[in-house]
N, C-alpha and C positions, 0 to 999 in steps of 0.2 A: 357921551353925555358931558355937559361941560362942568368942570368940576365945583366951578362955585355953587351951579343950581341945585347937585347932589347935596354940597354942605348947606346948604338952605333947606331941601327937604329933610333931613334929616333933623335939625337944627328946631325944624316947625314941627315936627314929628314926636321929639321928645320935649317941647313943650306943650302939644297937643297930652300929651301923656299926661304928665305932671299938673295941668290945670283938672283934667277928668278924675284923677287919684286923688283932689285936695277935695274938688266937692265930691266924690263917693264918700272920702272919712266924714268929712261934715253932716252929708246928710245922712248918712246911717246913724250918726252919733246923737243926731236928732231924732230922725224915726227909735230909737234906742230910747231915749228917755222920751217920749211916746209911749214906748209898747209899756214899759216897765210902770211909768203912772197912771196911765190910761186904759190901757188896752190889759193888763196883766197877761199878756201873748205877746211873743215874737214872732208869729207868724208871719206879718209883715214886716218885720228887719230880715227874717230870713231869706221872703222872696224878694228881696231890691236887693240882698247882695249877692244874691247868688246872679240873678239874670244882668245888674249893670255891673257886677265881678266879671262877667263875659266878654263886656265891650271892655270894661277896664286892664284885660286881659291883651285882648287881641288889640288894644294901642299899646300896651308894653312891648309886644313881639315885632310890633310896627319901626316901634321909635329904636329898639337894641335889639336887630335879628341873630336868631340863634346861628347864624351861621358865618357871624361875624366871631362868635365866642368860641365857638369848635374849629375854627378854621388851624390851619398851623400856624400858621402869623400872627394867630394873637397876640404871643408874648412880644412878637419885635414888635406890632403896633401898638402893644404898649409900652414901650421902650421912646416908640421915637414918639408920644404923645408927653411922656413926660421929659423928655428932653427938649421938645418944644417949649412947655408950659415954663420950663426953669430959663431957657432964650428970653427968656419977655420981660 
């Protein structure tokens, strides 16, 4: 595979993440002051975060695979990630 399209998927992957993580906190925080004035139940904050905690879930593992993390070469790729970032 060629490796720019990798650094692209990956790239689109953990900002696919990080935009679904900004509106989960939002709207829970919402449905949240909902339940709390309205509704006096959380019923409904519990099942929105628990089932789109799901999805939010399985794009975290998407955008940073666990087996990038357990691999042995973690430490040296992160070694040459930050000796990269300090080149620039």
């Amino acid at each position: 595979m060629n490796l720019r399209k990798e650094a692209e998927r990956r790239v689109d992957a953990k900002i696919d993440f990080q935009e679904n993580l900004y509106k989960y906190l939002i709207v829970n925080l919402i449905i949240a002051v909902i339940s709390i004035y309205f509704l006096q139940s959380f019923w409904l904050l519990f099942f929105v975060m628990f089932f789109w905690g799901i999805g939010v879930l399985e794009k975290f593992f998407k955008a940073y695979p666990f087996k990038d993390i357990v691999s042995p070469n973690y430490r040296e790729n992160m070694i040459q990630n930050e000796i990269s970032k300090m080149g620039d």
